[in-house]
C-alpha positions in Angstrom: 157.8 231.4 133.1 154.1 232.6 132.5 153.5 235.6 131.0 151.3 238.5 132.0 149.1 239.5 129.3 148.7 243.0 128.9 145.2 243.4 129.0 145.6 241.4 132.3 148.5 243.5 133.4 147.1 246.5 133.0 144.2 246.5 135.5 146.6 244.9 138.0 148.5 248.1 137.6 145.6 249.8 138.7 145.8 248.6 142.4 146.7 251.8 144.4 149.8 250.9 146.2 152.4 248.4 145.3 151.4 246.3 148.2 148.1 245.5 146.9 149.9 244.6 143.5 152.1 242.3 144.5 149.8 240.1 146.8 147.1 240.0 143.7 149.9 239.1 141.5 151.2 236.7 143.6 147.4 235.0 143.7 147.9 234.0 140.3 151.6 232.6 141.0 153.0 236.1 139.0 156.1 238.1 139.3 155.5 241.6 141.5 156.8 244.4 139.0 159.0 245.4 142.4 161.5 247.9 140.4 158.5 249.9 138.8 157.4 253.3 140.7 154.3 253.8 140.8 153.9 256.9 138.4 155.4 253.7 135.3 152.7 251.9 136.8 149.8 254.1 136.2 151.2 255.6 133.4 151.4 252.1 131.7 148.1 251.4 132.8 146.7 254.7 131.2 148.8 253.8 128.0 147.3 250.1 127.8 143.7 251.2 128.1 144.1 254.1 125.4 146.0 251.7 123.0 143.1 249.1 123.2 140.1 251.6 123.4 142.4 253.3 120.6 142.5 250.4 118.0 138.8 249.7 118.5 137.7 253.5 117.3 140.1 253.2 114.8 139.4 249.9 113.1 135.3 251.0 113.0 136.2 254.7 112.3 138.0 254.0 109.1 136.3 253.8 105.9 134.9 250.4 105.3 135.4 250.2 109.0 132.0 248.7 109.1 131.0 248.5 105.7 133.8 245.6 104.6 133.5 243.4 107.9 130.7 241.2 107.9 130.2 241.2 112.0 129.4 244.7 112.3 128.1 245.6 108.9 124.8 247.5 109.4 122.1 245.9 107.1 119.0 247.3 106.0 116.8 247.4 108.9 114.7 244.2 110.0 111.4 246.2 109.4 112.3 247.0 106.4 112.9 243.2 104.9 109.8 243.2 102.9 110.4 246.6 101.4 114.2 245.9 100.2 112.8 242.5 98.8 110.1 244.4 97.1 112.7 246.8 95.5 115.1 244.6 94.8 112.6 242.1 92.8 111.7 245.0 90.8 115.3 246.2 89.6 116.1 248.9 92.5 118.7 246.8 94.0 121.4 249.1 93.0 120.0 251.8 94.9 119.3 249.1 98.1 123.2 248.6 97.6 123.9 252.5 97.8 121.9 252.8 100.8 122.8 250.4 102.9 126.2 251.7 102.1 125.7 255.2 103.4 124.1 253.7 106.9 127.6 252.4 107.3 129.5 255.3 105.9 127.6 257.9 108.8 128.8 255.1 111.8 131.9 255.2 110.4 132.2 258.9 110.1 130.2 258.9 113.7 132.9 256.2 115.5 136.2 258.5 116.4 134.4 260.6 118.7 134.1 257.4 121.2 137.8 258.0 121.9 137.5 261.1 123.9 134.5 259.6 126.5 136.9 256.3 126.3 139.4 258.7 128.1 136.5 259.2 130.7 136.2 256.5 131.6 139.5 255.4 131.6 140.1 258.3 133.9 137.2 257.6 136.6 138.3 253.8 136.8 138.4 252.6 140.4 140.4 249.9 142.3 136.8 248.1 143.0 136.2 248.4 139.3 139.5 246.7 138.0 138.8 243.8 140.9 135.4 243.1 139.1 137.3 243.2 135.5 140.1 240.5 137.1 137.4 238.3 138.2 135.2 238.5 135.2 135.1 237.0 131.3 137.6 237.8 128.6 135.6 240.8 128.0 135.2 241.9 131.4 136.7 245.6 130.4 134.6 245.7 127.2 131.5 245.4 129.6 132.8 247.8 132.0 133.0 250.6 128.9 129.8 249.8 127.2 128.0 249.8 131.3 130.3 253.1 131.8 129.8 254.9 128.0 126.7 253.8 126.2 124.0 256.7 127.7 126.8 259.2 126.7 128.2 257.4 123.5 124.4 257.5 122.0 124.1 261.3 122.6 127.5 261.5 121.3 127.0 259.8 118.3 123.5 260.9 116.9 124.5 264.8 116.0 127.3 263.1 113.9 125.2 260.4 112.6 122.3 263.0 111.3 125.5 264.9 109.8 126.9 262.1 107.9 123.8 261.2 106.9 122.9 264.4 105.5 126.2 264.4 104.2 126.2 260.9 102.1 122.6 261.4 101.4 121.0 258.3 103.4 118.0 260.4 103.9 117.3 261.4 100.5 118.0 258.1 99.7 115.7 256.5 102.1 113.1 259.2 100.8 113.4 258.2 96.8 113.4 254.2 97.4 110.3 255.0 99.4 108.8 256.7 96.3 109.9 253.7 94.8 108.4 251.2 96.9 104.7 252.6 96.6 104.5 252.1 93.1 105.2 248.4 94.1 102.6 245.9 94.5 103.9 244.7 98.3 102.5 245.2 101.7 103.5 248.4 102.7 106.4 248.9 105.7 106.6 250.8 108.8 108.7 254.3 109.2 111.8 253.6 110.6 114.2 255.9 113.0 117.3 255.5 110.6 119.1 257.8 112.8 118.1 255.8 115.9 119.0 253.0 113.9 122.7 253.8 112.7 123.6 255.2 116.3 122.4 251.8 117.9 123.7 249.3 115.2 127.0 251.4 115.2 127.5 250.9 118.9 127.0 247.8 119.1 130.0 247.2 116.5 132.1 249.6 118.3 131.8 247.3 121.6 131.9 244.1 119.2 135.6 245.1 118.1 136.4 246.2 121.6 136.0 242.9 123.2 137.9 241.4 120.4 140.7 243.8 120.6 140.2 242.9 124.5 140.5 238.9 124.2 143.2 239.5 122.0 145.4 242.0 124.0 144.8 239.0 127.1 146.4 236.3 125.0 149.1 238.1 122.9 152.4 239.4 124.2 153.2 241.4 121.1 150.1 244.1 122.2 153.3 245.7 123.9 153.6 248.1 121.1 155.5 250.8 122.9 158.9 251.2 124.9 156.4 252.3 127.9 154.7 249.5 127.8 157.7 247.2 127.3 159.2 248.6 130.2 156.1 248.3 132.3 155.3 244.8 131.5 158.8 243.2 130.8 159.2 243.3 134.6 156.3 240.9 134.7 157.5 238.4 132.1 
């Protein structure tokens, strides 16, 4: 018997009335969940979506979150190239090192407060909207969050991104290896938004983890991780 991946279960438990569930269930030759009220439905549909939203703030909003994984580490900024190479030819590549490192620590310190507008939009998800997810790529959902949260995750994340940067100094930082730079014989570089920067290139790692959390919820079974959702989605097995 075929088994109905959580991530894949859980918009189908979004269908507003059991009739709707079963014939789209049925469409891919799936059990209907017939025992389940619908309050277990949508309560393991609420509890699938925070769980996968969940892991993805928690993985990037951890330290070394971003800093230790090589997909969604921020680098030094693309116009800036010529000015790292310039430092780091001329011994400063310690302080290069440091830097880049407190980019990463501000989007890490800036990540948890994507859960809360993740509730949003978990919240004001529609039948029509979980139909477009079903019919779309393995990360269909992941889309649907970042087309749902971006305008509000960016003005989210930049007052915590300016704080953490205060905080670990990527500013002051940024300031000195600049001193440092014009006493090197190199091209000089353009000024750079860092905080534009960070807020961006921490986004777009956030959503990066999402749609693999996403592709792997789809696939795995074991994402039932709670007796709610084991209730909810045993009945589809």
């Amino acid at each position: 018997m075929r088994q109905l991946t959580p991530w894949l279960g859980l918009f189908f438990l979004s269908f507003t009335a059991c009739t709707e569930l079963s014939q789209s269930l049925q469409l891919l030759g799936l059990p209907a969940p017939a025992s389940l009220t619908q309050d277990q439905i949508a309560a393991g549909l609420k509890e699938a979506l925070r769980i996968g939203t969940g892991h993805a703030t928690a993985l990037t909003g951890k330290p070394d979150g971003y800093y230790r994984n090589p997909s969604i580490k921020i680098p030094m900024p693309e116009q800036l190239h010529s000015f790292e190479k310039g430092l780091r030819v001329f011994g400063f590549g310690p302080q290069v090192d440091e830097f880049v490192l407190s980019m990463n620590r501000a989007a890490e310190r800036a990540a948890p407060q994507a859960a809360e507008i993740f509730a949003g939009a978990i919240a004001q998800m529609s039948f029509a909207d979980a139909q477009q997810i079903l019919s779309g790529p393995d990360t269909a959902a992941t889309e649907y969050f970042k087309a749902k949260t971006s305008a509000q995750l960016t003005v989210a994340f930049r007052p915590h991104v300016e704080q953490a940067m205060n905080q670990v100094g990527v500013t002051r930082q940024y300031k000195e290896l600049m001193q440092h730079f014009k006493t090197i014989p190199f091209p000089k570089t353009q000024l750079v938004d860092l905080e534009q920067y960070v807020v961006g290139k921490g986004l777009e790692g956030l959503f990066l983890i999402l749609g693999q959390e996403e592709k792997a919820i789809r696939t795995d079974p074991s994402a039932r991780v709670t007796d709610l959702l084991k209730q909810v989605f045993a009945k589809t097995s």
